[in-house]
C-alpha positions as CSV (number, residue, x, y, z in Angstrom):
1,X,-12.3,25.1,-2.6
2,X,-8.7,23.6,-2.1
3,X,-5.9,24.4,-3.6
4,X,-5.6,22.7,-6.6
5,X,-2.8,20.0,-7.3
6,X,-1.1,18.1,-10.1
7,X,-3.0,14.7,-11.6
8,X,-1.5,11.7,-13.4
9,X,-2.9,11.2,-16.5
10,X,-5.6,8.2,-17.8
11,X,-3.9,5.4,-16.3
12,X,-6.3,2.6,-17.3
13,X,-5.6,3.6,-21.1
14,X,-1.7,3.5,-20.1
15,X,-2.4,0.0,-18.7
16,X,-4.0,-0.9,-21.7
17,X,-0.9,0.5,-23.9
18,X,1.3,-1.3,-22.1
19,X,-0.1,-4.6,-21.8
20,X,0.4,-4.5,-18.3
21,X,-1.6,-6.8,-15.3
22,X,-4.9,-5.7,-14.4
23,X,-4.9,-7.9,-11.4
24,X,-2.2,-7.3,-9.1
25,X,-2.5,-8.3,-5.7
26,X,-0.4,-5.1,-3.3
27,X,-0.1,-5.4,0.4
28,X,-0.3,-1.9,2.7
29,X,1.2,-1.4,5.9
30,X,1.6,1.0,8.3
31,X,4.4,1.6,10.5
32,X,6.0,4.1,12.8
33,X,4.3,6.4,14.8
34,X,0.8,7.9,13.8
35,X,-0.4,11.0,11.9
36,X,-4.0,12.2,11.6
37,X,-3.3,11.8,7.8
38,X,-2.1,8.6,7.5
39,X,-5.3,6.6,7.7
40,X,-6.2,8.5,4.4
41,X,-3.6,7.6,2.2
42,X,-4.7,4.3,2.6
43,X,-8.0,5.0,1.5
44,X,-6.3,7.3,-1.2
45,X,-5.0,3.9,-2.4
46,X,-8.0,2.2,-2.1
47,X,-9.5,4.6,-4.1
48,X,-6.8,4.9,-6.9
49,X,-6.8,0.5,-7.1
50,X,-10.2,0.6,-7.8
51,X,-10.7,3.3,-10.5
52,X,-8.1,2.2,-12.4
53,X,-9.9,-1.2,-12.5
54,X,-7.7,-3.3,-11.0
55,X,-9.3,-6.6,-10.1
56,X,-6.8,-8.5,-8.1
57,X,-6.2,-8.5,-4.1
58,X,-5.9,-5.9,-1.6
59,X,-4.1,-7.0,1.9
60,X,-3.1,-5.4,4.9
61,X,-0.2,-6.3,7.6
62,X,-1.8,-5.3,10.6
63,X,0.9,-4.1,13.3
64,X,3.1,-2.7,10.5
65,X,5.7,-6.1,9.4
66,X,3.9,-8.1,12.2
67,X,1.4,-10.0,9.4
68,X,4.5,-10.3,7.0
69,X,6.6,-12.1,9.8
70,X,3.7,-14.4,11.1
71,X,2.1,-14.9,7.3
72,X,-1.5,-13.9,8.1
73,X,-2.8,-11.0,5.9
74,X,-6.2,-9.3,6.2
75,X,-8.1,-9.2,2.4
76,X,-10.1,-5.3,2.0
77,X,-13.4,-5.5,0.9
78,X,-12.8,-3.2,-1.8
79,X,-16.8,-2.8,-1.8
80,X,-16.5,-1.7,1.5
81,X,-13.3,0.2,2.4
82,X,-13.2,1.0,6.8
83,X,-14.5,4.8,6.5
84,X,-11.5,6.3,8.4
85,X,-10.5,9.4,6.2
86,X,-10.2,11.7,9.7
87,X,-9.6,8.5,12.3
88,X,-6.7,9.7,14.9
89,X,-4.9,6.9,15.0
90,X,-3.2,4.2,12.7
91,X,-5.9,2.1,11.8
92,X,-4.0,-1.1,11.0
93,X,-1.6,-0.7,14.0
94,X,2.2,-0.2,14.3
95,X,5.1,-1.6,15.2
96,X,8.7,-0.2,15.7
97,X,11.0,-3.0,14.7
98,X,14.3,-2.5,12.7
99,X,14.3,-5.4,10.5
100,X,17.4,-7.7,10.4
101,X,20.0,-7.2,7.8
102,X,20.8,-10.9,6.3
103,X,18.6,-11.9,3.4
104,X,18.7,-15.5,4.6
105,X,17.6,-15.6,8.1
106,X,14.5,-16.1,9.9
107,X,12.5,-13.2,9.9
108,X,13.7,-12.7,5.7
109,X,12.2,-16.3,5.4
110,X,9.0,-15.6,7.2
111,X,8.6,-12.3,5.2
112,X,9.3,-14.4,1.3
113,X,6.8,-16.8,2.4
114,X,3.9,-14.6,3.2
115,X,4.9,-13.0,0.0
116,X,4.7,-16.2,-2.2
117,X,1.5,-17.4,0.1
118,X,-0.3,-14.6,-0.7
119,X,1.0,-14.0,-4.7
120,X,2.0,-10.2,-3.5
121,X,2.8,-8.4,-6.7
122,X,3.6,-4.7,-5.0
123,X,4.3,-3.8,-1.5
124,X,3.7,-0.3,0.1
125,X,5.2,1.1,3.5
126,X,3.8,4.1,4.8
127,X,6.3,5.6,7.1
128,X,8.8,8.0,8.0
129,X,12.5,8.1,8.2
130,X,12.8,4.2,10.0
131,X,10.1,2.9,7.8
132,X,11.7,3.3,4.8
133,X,14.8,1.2,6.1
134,X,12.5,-1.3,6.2
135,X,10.9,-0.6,2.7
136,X,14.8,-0.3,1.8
137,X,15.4,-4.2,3.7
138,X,12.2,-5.2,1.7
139,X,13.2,-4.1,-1.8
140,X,16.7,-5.5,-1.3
141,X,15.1,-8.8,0.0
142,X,12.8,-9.8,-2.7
143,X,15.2,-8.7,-5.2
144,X,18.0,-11.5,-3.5
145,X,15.0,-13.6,-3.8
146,X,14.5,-13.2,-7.5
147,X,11.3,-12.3,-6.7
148,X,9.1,-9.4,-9.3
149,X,7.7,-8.1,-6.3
150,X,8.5,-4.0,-6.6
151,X,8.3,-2.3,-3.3
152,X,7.1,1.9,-3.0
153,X,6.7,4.1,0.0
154,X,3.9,6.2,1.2
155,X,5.5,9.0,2.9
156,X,4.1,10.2,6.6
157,X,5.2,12.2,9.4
158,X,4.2,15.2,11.2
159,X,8.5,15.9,11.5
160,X,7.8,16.7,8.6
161,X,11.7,15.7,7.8
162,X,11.8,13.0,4.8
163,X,14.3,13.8,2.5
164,X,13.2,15.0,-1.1
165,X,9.9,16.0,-0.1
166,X,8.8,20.2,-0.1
167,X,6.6,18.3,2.9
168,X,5.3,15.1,4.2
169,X,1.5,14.0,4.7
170,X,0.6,14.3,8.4
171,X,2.4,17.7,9.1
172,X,-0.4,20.1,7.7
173,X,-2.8,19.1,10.3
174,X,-0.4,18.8,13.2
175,X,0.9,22.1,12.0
176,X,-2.4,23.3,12.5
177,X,-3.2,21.9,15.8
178,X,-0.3,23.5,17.1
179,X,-0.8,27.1,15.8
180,X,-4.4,27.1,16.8
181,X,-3.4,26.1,20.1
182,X,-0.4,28.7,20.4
183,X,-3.5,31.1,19.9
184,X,-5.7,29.7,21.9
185,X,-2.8,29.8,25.0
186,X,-2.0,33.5,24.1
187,X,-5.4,34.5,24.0
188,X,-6.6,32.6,27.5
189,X,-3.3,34.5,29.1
190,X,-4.8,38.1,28.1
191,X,-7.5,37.2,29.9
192,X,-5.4,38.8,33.1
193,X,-3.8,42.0,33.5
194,X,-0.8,39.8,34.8
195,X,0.0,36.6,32.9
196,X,2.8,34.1,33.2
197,X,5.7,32.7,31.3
198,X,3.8,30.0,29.0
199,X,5.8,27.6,27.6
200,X,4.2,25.1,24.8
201,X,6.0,22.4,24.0
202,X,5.3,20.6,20.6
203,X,7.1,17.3,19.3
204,X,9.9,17.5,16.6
205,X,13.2,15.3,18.0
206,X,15.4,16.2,15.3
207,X,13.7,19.2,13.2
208,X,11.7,22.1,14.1
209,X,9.8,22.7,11.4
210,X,6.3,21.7,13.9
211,X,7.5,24.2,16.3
212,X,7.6,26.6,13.9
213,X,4.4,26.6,12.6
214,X,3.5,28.7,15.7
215,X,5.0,31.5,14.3
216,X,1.7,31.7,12.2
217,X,-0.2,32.6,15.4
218,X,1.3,36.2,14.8
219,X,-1.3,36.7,11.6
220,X,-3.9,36.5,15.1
221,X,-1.4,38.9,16.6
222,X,-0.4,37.0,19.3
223,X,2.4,35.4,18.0
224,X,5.3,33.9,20.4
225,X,7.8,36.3,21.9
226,X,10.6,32.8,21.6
227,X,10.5,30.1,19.5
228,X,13.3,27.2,20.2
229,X,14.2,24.9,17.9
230,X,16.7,21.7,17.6
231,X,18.8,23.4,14.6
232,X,20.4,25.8,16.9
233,X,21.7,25.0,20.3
234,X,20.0,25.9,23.2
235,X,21.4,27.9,26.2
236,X,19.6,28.3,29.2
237,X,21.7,31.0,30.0
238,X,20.6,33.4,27.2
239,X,16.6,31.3,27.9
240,X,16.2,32.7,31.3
241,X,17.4,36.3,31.3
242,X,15.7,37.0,27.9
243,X,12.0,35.6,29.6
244,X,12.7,37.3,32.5
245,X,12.9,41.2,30.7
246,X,9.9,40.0,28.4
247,X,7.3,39.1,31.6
248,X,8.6,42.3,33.3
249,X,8.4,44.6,30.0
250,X,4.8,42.4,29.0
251,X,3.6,41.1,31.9
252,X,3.8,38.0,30.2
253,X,6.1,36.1,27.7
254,X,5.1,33.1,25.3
255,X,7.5,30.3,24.7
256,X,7.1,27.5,22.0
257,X,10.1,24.4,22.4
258,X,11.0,21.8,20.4
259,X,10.7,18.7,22.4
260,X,14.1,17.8,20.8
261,X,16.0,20.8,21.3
262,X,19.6,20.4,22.2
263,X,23.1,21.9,23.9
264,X,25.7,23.1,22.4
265,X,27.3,19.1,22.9
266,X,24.0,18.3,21.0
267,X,22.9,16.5,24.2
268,X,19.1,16.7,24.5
269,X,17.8,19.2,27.2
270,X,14.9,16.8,28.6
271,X,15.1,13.1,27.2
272,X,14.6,9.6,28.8
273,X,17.5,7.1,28.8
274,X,15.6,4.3,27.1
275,X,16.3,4.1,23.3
276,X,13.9,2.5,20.2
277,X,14.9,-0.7,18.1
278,X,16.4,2.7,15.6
279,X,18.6,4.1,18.8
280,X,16.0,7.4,19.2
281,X,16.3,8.9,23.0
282,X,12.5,8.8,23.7
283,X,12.1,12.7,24.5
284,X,9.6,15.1,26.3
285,X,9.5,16.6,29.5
286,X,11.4,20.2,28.0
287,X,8.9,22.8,29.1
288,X,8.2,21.1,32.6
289,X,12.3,21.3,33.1
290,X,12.4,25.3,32.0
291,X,9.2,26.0,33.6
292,X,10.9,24.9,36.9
293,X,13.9,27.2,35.8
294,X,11.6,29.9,35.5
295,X,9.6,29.2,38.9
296,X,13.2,28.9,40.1
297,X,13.9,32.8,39.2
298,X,10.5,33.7,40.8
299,X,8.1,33.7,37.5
300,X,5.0,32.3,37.4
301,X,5.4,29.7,34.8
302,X,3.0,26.9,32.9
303,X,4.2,24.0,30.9
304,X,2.1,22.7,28.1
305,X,3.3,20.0,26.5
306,X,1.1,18.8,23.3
307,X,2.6,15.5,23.5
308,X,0.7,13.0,21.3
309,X,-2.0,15.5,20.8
310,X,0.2,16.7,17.6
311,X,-0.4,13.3,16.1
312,X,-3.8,13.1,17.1
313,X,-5.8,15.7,16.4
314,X,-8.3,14.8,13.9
315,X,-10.7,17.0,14.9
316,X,-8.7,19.9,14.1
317,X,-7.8,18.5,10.2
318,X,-6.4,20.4,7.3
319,X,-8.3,19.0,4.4
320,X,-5.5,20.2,2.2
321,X,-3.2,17.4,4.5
322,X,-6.2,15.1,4.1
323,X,-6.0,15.6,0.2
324,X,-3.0,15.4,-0.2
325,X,-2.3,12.2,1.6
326,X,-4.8,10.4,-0.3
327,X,-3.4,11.6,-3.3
328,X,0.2,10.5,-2.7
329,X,-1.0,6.9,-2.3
330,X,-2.2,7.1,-5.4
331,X,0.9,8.3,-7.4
332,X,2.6,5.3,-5.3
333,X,0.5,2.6,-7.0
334,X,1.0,4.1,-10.0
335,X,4.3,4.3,-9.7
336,X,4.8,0.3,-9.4
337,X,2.4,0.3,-12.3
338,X,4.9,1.8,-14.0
339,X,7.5,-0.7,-12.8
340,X,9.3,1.4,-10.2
341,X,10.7,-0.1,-7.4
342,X,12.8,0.6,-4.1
343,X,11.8,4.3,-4.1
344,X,9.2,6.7,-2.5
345,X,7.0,9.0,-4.0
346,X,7.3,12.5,-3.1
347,X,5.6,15.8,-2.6
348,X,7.1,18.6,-5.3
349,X,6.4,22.0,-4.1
350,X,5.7,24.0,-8.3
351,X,4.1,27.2,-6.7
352,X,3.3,28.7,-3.4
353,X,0.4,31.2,-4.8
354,X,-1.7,29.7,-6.7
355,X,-0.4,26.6,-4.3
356,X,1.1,23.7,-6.5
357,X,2.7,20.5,-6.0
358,X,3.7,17.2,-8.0
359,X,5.0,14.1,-7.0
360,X,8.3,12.3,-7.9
361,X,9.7,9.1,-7.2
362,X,13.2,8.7,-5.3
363,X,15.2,6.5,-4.5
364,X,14.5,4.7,-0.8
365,X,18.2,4.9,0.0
366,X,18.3,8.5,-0.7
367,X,15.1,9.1,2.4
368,X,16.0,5.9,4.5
369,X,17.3,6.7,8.2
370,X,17.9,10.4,6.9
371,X,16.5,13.5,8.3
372,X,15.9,17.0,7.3
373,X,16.3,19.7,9.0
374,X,14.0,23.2,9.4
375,X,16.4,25.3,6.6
376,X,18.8,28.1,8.9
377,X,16.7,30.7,6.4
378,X,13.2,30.0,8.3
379,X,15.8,31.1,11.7
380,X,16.2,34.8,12.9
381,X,20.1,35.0,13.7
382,X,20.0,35.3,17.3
383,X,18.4,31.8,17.0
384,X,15.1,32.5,19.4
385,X,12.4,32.9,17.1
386,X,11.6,32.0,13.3
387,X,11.0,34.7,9.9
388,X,7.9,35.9,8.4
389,X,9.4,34.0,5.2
390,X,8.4,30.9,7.0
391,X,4.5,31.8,6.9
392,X,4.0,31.4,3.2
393,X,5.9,27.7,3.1
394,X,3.3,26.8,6.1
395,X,0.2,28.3,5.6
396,X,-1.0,26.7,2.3
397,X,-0.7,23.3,4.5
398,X,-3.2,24.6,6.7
399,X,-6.2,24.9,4.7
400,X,-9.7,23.5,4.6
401,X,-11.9,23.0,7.4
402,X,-14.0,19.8,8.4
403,X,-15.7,18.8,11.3
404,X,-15.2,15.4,11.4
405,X,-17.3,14.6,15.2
406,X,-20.5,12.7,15.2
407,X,-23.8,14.1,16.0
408,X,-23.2,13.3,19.3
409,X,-20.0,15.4,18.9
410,X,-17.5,13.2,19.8
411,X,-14.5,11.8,17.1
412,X,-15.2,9.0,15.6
């Protein structure tokens, strides 16, 4: 059985209390990139809209504000919900696109249009860190507008870096993906008498908390010997020497990067010079650039760089993640119920054993464009590797198995 974790209370009976519309018609969207948990919450909302009773509308914007700009919204069969609890993926699509600031041009036009076209009574994002500026954009919009429309985000990202929340949807199953396959490595390089400097790379531009779920490989005892992560800088100087004595004294040394790790200029160690409508370096390409470092001092060295598999990997879900997600989409509806607006609900850690949380609302301009960093507590001082204190803050996120493949035993 899961962990257990707070409920609301009867909210039907507080509609009926309060007199309040049991017909609103809410628009979803999804925006930024994917999570294996983010197809969930939208079912989590599904779910909550229809056993509260709610008889109105249920709309999507597919390719997150693309429907809003070009006023063609999809209805949900709410007798029929898309069964996509453990799809990789976002379902509904995604776009990156920084919304324009002034409340009166074309694309704010477009977007009070739809809005009035298809009687929208609440709107919900669910995003990271860029996606709620644009649930931020949205709120201040209607509100210019004079419009009663209340706007609340669904929070997602395996970063895992929003602002007011203990931990965001989508990280408890990437987290998992990337300690399993941390194992998995370690244990295929015992297979020789003679390994190699493995280096896995896992995504995290701006916070390490993915990269340091690995340390939870050591409760298999073969936990990395280095773990790098963006909130201290990197120097190759230290890197090579230190892999070097390991592989000698070992005959093998594991390494786990942060795609996003930095110098001590805070210039990215591997990144692309193309940027995203938000000004993000696209990054990657780390443990290929100190694996040839390492080859370079005459190591036998392997890159592994999980790239978009930490976003993808359904198959390997933590149900606790899954659960959780649907369960924040929930308190979001609620929460405009309530008459909140221009906020996002969050995840409240109450206990770590038995595992608790709750959910709050905050305010959107508190989480938009603002990231969290992996706490300098979680960091050993020489700044290589991460604390056993950072095993129970990850491993509750991890649990509950599911196989989600068809018969055939493929995804999907």
């Amino acid at each position: 059985m899961l962990p257990h974790t707070t409920l609301s209370l009867d909210w039907l009976y507080f509609l009926q209390m309060q007199h309040l519309t049991t017909n609103p018609n809410i628009l979803y969207f999804q925006s930024g990139g994917p999570t294996s948990a983010i197809n969930a919450s939208f079912l989590g909302l599904v779910e909550t809209y229809r056993s509260l009773g709610l008889k109105g509308h249920v709309y999507v914007s597919r390719y997150g504000v693309s429907g809003l700009l070009n006023g063609e919204l999809e209805e949900i069969d709410l007798d029929n919900p898309p069964d996509i609890t453990y799809r990789p993926g976002s379902y509904f699509g995604s776009l990156r696109l920084k919304l324009e600031d002034n409340p009166n041009g074309e694309q704010a036009l477009a977007i009070i249009d739809t809005l009035k076209k298809y009687h929208i009574d609440f709107i919900f994002p669910n995003g990271g860190n860029d996606s709620m500026d644009t649930a931020l954009k949205l709120s201040s919009l209607v509100a210019h507008h004079d419009l009663s429309t209340k706007v609340v985000g669904i929070p997602k990202t395996i970063d895992n870096d929003l602002f007011g929340c203990d931990h965001t949807p989508g990280f408890g199953t990437a987290a998992k993906y990337v300690i399993n396959a941390t194992v998995s490595v370690a244990l295929d390089d015992l297979t020789y008498q003679q390994g190699r400097v493995n280096i896995i790379e896992t995504m995290g531009r701006d916070s390490g908390f993915l990269a340091a779920s690995s340390k939870l490989a050591c409760l298999r005892g073969v936990g990395p010997d280095y773990i790098y992560v963006p909130e201290v800088p990197f120097e190759a100087e230290s890197f090579l020497p230190k892999c070097k004595k390991t592989y000698l004294e070992k005959g093998r040394c594991l390494v786990v990067v942060s795609e996003g790790i930095r110098d001590k200029q805070g210039n990215l160690i591997a990144s692309s010079s193309s940027k995203d409508q938000f000004g993000h370096h696209q990054v990657g390409g780390v443990s290929s650039y100190l694996a040839g470092l390492l080859q370079q001092e005459g190591l036998k060295s392997r890159a592994i760089e999980l790239s978009v598999l930490n976003r993808a990997s359904s198959f390997l879900p933590s149900n606790q993640d899954i659960q959780e997600a649907k369960e924040v989409a929930g308190e979001a509806l609620k929460a405009a119920l309530e008459g909140k607006s221009a906020c996002m609900v969050c995840l409240k850690r109450v206990n770590d054993s038995p595992y608790e949380v709750s959910y709050e609302a905050v305010d959107i301009k508190e989480i938009a464009n603002r990231v969290v960093y992996l706490p300098r507590k979680y960091i050993n001082e020489a700044g290589d590797n991460i604390l056993d204190s950072y095993i129970p803050y990850c491993l509750p996120l991890i649990q509950g198995n599911a196989v989600p493949l068809g018969e055939d035993g493929i995804l999907g």
